[in-house]
C-alpha positions as CSV (number, residue, x, y, z in Angstrom):
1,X,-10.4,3.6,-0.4
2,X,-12.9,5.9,1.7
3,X,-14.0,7.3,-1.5
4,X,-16.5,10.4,-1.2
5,X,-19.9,10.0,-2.5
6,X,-21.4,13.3,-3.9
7,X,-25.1,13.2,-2.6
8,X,-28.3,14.4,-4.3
9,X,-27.1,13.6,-8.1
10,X,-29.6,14.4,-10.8
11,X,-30.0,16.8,-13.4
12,X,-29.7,20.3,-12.0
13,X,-26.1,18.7,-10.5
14,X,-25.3,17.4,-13.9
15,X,-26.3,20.4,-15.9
16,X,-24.5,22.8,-13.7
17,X,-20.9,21.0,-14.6
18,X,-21.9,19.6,-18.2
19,X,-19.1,21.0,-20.5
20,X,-17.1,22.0,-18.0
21,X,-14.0,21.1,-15.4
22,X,-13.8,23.5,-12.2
23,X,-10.2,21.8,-10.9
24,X,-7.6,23.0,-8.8
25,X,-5.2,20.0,-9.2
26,X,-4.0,21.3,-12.9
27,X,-4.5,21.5,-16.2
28,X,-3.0,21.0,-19.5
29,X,-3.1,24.0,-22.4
30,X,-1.6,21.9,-25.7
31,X,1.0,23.8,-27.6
32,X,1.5,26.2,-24.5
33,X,1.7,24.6,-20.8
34,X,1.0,22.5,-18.9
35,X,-0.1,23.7,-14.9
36,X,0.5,20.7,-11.7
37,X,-1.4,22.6,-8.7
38,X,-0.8,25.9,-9.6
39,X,2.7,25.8,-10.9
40,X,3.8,25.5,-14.4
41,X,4.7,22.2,-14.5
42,X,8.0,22.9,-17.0
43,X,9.2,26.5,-16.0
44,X,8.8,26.0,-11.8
45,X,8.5,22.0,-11.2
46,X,10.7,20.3,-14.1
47,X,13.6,19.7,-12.0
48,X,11.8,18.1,-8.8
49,X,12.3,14.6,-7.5
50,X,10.0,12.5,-8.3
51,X,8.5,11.4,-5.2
52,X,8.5,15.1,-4.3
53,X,6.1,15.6,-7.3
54,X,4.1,12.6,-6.3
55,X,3.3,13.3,-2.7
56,X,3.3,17.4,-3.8
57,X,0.4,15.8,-6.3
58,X,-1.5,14.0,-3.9
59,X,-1.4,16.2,-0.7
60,X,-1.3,19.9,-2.2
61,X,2.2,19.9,0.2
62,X,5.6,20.3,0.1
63,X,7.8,18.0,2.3
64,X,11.5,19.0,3.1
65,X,14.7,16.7,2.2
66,X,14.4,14.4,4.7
67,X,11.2,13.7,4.2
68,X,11.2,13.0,0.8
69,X,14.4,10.5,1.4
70,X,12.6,8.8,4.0
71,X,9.6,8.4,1.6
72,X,12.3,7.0,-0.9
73,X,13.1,4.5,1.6
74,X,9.7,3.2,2.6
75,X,9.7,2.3,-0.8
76,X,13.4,0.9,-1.1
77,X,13.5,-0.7,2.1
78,X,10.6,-3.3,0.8
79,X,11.3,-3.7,-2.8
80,X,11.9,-7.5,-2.7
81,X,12.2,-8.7,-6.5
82,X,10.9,-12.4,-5.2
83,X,8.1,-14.4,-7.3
84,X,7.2,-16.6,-4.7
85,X,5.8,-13.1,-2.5
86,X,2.2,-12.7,-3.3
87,X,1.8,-9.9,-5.4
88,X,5.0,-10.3,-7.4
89,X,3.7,-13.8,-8.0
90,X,1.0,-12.0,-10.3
91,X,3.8,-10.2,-12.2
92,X,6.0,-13.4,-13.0
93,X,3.1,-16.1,-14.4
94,X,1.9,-12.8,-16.4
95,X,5.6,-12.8,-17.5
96,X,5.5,-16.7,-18.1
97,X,2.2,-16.7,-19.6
98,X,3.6,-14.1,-22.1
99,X,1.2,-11.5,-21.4
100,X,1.9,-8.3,-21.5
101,X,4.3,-5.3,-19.0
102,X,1.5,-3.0,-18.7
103,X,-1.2,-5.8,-17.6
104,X,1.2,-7.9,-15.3
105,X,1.9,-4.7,-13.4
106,X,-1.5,-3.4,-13.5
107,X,-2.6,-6.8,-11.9
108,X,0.5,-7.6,-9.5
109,X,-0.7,-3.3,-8.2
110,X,-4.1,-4.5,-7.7
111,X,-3.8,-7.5,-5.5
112,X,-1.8,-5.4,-3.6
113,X,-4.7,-3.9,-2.0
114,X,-5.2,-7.3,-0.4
115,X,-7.1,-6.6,3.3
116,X,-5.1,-8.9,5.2
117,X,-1.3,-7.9,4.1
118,X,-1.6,-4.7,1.9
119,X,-3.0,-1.7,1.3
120,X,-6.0,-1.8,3.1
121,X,-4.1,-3.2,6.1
122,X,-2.3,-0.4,5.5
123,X,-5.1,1.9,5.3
124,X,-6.9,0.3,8.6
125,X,-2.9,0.8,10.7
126,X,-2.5,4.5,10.0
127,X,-6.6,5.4,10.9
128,X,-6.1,3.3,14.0
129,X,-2.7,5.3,14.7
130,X,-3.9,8.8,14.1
131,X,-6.9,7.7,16.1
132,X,-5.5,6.6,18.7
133,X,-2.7,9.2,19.0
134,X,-5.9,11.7,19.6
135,X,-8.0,9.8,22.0
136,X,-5.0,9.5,24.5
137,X,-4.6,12.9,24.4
138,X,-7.7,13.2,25.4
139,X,-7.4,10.7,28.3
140,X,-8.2,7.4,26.9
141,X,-5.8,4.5,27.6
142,X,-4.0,2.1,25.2
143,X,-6.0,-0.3,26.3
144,X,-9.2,1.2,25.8
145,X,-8.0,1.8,22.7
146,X,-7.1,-1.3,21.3
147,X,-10.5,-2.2,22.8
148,X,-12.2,-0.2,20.8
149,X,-10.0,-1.3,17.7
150,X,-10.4,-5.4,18.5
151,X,-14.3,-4.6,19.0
152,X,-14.8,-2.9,15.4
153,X,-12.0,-4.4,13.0
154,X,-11.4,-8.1,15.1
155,X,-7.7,-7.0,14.9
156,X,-4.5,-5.4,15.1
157,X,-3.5,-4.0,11.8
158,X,0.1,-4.3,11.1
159,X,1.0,-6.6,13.8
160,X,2.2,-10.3,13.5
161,X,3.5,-12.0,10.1
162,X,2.4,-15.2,8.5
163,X,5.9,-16.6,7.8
164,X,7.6,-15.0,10.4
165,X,7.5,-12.7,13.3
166,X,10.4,-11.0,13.1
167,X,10.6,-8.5,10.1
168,X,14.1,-7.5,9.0
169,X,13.0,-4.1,7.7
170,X,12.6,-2.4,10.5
171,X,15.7,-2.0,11.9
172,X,17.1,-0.5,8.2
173,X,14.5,1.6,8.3
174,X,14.4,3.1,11.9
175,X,18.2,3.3,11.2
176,X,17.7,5.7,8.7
177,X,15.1,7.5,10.6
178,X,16.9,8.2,13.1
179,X,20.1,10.1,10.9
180,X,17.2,12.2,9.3
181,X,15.9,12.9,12.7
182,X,12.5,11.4,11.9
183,X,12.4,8.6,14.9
184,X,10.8,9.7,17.6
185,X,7.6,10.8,16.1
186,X,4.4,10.6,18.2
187,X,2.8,7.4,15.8
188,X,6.2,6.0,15.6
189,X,6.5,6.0,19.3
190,X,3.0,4.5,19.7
191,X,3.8,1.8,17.2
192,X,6.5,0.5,19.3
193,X,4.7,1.3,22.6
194,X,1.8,-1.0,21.3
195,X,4.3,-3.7,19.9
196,X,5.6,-4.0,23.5
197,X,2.2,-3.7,25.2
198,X,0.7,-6.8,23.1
199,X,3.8,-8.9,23.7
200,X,3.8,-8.3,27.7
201,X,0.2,-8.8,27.1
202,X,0.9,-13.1,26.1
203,X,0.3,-11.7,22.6
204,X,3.6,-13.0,20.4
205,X,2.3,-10.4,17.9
206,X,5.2,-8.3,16.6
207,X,5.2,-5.2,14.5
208,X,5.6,-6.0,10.8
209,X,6.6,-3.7,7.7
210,X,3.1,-2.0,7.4
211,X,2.5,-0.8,10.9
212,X,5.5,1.0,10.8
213,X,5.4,2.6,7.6
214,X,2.3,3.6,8.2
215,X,2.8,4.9,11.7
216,X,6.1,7.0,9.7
217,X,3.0,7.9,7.2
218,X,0.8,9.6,10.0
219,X,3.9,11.0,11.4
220,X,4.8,13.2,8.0
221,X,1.1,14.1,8.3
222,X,-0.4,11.7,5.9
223,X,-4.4,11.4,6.2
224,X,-5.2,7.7,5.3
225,X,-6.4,8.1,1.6
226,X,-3.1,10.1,1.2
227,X,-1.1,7.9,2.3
228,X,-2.8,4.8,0.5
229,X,-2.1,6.6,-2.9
230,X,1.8,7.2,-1.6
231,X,1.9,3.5,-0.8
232,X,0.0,2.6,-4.2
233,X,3.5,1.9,-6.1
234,X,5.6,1.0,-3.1
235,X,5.5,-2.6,-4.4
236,X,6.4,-1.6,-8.2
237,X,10.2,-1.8,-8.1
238,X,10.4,-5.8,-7.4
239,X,7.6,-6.6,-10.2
240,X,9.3,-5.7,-12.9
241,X,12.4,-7.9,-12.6
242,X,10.4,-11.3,-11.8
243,X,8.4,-10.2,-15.0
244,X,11.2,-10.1,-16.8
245,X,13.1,-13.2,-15.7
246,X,10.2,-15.3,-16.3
247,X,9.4,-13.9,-19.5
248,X,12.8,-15.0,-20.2
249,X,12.3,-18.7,-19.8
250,X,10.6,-21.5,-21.4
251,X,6.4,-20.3,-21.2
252,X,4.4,-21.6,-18.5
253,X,7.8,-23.0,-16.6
254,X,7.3,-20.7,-13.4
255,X,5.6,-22.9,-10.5
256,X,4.3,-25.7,-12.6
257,X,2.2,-28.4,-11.0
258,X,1.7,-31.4,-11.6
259,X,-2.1,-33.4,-11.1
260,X,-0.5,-35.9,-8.8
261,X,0.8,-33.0,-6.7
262,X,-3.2,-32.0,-6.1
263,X,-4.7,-33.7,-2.9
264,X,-8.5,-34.3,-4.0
265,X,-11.3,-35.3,-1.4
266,X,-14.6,-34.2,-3.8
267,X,-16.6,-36.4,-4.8
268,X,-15.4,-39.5,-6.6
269,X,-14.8,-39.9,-10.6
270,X,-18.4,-40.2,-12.0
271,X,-18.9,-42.5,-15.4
272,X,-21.4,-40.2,-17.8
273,X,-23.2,-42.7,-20.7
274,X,-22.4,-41.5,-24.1
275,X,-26.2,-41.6,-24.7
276,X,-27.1,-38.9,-21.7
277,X,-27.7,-35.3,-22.6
């Protein structure tokens, strides 16, 4: 997502780092250490959460105990172990089709990205939040805003839900936000401001799952690319158990359909002669 193109490649670039790493992410020395941004990675970080050592990995930050629970939750909140949901779905016919852990994951991770539900919704919310959060500051109006938004993307990130528009995670979650005394954030705020602003509006478009976690997201000080690698694995936890389950049973017994259950309007049934090439 966004990814940075180096400009001017050719030789001189690629002599001047042939051989070489310059990093200052880590490094690993075999038979002696092992260094995560500039800490020895067993001697100073061995006993860190997880998720502190993720987001410590992708943002060069540390993030205090609230955070980091609240980042546990974002996760937690939507792990749904459901084959029928989209990505999942990936996950159990890998499962059925006895491929393998590794791949059904991988793949199930991937569709995830999908523009209209996933990550790069996701992605498109929290730019339009941390975007918006500066240009009203700086006198523009919410409607202006969502102008401006409507007129380059068509939409609303993160707002409205196929199957229904209600979305029962956001009360657990603001919930929780609020005994870690991370509610009333400035994106957080806006993300319900807007909610009510398209609704009085005659919009019946309420705020789903990814507008708020990314508006949480911006408020922890996520940029967008970091918080699309935080939200990378937010799916993960539901995969693994529709994998499982539907490795389980018969092969190829998840979501079977039958070829009078198809509703064809192609062309017609053609007869070939045995004698045509």
């Amino acid at each position: 997502m966004n990814q940075r193109v180096t400009p001017n490649r050719g030789p001189a670039l690629l002599d001047s780092v042939a051989g070489r790493l310059t990093t200052a992410v880590g490094a690993a020395f075999p038979g002696e250490r092992a260094v995560f941004r500039g800490h020895d990675i067993h001697q100073e970080l061995g006993d860190m959460d997880w998720m502190e050592l993720y987001v410590f990995g992708i943002t060069g930050r540390r993030f205090s105990p609230e955070q980091i629970r609240m980042l546990h939750a974002l996760w937690t909140i939507t792990s749904y172990p459901d084959a029928r949901i989209w990505n999942n779905r990936v996950a159990a016919l890998a499962g059925s089709s006895r491929s393998t852990g590794a791949l059904a994951i991988g793949a199930s991770v991937a569709v995830s990205e999908a523009y209209i539900y996933g990550r790069q919704n996701e992605f498109q919310a929290i730019s339009f939040f941390i975007e918006t959060v500066k240009k009203r500051a700086a006198g523009a109006t919410l409607d202006q805003c969502i102008a401006d938004e409507i007129r380059l993307h068509g939409r609303i990130a993160g707002y409205g839900r196929p199957l229904a528009n209600a979305d029962e995670r956001i009360e657990p979650t603001m919930q929780l936000a609020r005994e870690l005394g991370l509610a009333d954030g400035p994106h957080v705020k806006l993300a319900f401001e807007l909610e009510q602003h398209l609704l009085a509006s005659g919009k019946n478009l309420r705020m789903n799952y990814g507008a708020l976690v990314t508006a949480f997201g911006a408020d922890l000080g996520l940029s967008p690319r970091e918080f699309y690698f935080y939200a990378i694995p937010g799916f993960v936890a539901g995969m693994q158990p529709v994998y499982a389950e539907s490795a389980d049973k018969p092969e190829g017994t998840l979501f079977p359909t039958a070829c009078t259950q198809i509703v064809y309007q192609g062309p017609a049934a053609r007869n070939w002669p045995a004698n045509q090439a």
